[in-house]
Wavefront OBJ file of the C-alpha trace (Angstrom):
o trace
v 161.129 -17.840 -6.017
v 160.050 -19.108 -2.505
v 161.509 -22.199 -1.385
v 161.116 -25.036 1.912
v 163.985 -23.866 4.990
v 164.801 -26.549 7.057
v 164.916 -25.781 10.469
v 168.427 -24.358 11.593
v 169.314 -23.160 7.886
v 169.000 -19.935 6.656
v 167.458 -18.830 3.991
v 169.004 -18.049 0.499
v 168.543 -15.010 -1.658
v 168.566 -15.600 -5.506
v 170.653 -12.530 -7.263
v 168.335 -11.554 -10.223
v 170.938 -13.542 -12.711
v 170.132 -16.446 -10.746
v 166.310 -16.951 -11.029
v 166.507 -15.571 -14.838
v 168.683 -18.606 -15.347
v 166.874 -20.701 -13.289
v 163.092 -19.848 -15.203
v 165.093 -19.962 -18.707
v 166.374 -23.697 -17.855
v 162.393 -24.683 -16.857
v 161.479 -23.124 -19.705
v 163.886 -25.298 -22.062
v 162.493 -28.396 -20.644
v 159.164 -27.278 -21.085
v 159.491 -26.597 -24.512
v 161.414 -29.774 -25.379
v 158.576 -31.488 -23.681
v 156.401 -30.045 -26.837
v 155.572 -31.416 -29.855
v 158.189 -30.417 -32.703
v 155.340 -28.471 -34.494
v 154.373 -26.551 -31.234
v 157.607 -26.036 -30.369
v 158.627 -24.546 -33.494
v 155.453 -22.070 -33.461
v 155.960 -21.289 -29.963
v 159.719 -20.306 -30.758
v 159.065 -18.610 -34.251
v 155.457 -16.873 -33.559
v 151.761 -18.326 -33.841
v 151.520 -18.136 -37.730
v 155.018 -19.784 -38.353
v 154.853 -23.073 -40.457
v 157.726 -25.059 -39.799
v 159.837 -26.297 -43.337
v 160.045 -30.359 -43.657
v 163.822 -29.550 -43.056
v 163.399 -28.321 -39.499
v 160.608 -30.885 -38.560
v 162.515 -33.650 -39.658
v 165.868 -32.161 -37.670
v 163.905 -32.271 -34.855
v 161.842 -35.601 -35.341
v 165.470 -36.987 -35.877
v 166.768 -35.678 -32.707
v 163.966 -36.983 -30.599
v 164.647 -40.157 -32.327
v 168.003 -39.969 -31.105
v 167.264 -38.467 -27.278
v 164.786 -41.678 -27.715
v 167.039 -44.385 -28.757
v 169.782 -43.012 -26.322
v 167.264 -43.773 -23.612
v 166.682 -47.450 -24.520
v 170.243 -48.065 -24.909
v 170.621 -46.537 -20.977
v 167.279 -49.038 -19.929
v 169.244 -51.876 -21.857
v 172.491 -51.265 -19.653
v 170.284 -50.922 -16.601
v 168.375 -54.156 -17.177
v 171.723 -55.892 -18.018
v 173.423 -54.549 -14.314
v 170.206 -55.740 -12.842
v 170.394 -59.221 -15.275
v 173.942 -60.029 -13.753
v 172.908 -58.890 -9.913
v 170.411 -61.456 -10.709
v 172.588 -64.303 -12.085
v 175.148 -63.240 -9.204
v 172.832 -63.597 -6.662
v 171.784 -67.323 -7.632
v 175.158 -68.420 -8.454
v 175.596 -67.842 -4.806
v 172.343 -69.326 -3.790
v 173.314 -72.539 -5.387
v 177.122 -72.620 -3.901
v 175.229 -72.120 -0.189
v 173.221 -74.815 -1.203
v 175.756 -77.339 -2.261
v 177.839 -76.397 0.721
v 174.649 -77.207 3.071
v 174.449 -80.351 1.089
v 177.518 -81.329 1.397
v 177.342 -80.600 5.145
v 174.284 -82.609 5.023
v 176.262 -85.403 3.443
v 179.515 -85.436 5.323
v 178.709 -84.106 8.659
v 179.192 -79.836 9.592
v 182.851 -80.201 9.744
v 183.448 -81.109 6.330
v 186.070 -79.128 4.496
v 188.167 -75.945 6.139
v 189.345 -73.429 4.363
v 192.799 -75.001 3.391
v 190.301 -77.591 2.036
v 191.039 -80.541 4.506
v 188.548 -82.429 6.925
v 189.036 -81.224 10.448
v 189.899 -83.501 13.310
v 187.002 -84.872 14.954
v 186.713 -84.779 18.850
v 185.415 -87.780 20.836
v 183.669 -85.690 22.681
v 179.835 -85.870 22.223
v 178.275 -82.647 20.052
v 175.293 -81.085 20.421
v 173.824 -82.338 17.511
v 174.605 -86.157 18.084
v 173.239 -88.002 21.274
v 175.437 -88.995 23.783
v 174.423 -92.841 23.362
v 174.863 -92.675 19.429
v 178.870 -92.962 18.830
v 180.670 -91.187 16.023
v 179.785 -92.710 12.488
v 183.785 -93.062 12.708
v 184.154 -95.356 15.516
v 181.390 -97.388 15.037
v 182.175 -100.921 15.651
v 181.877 -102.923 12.657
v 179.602 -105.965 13.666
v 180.746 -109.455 12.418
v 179.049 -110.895 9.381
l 1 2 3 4 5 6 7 8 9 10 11 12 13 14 15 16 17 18 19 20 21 22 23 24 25 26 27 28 29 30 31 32 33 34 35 36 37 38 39 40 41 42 43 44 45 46 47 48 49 50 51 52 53 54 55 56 57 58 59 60 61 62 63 64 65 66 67 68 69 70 71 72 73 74 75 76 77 78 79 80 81 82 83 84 85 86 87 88 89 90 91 92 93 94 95 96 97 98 99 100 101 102 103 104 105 106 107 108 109 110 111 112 113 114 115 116 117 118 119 120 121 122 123 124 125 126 127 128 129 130 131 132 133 134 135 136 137 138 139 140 141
């Protein structure tokens, strides 16, 4: 078994046991990747014919392996369904809050909830010629 060394690592000897475990676990996945009817001749010998018994045992447990998949994509669609719903629950909440900002000036609402004090002093948003909507002088009628 040869295998990539990073630089600054040294390299690994595989004891015997090792790499016989090693090829026996590729060769397990190999042979589940087979057909049940391959699989069975490959395990038994060329001329084996497989019983209905043991081809529908192991049409059943693909079934299962199959089904247990879906229900893992289902719970991985669902995570991904509520990152989803998450994510524009708090696209709409920044929205309102640039609305209301929009609406009632930047300063609207602190975190105890309350309007903050305006200054007199003019911002950098507002002209200095415009005055505060708050101290406009109400002209008579």
């Amino acid at each position: 078994m040869f295998e990539d060394v990073p630089d600054g690592e040294t390299s690994r000897v595989w004891t015997r046991e090792e790499a016989d475990a090693w090829d026996a676990l590729a060769e397990d996945d190999r042979r589940a990747q087979l057909p049940p009817d391959e699989r069975y001749r490959e395990q038994f010998g060329p001329h084996a014919v497989p019983d209905k018994a043991w081809l529908a045992a192991a049409l059943t447990e693909d079934a299962a392996v199959y089904t247990q998949d879906l229900a893992v994509q289902a719970d991985r669609m669902r995570i991904l369904a509520d990152a989803h719903r998450i994510a524009a629950l708090l696209t709409a909440y920044e929205r309102s809050l640039i609305d209301l900002a929009h609406r009632f000036g930047a300063a609207y609402g602190t975190r105890a909830g309350s309007v903050r004090r305006r200054s007199s002093a003019p911002s950098a948003s507002r002209p200095a010629h415009i005055p505060p909507p708050w101290r406009a002088k109400s002209t008579p009628a």
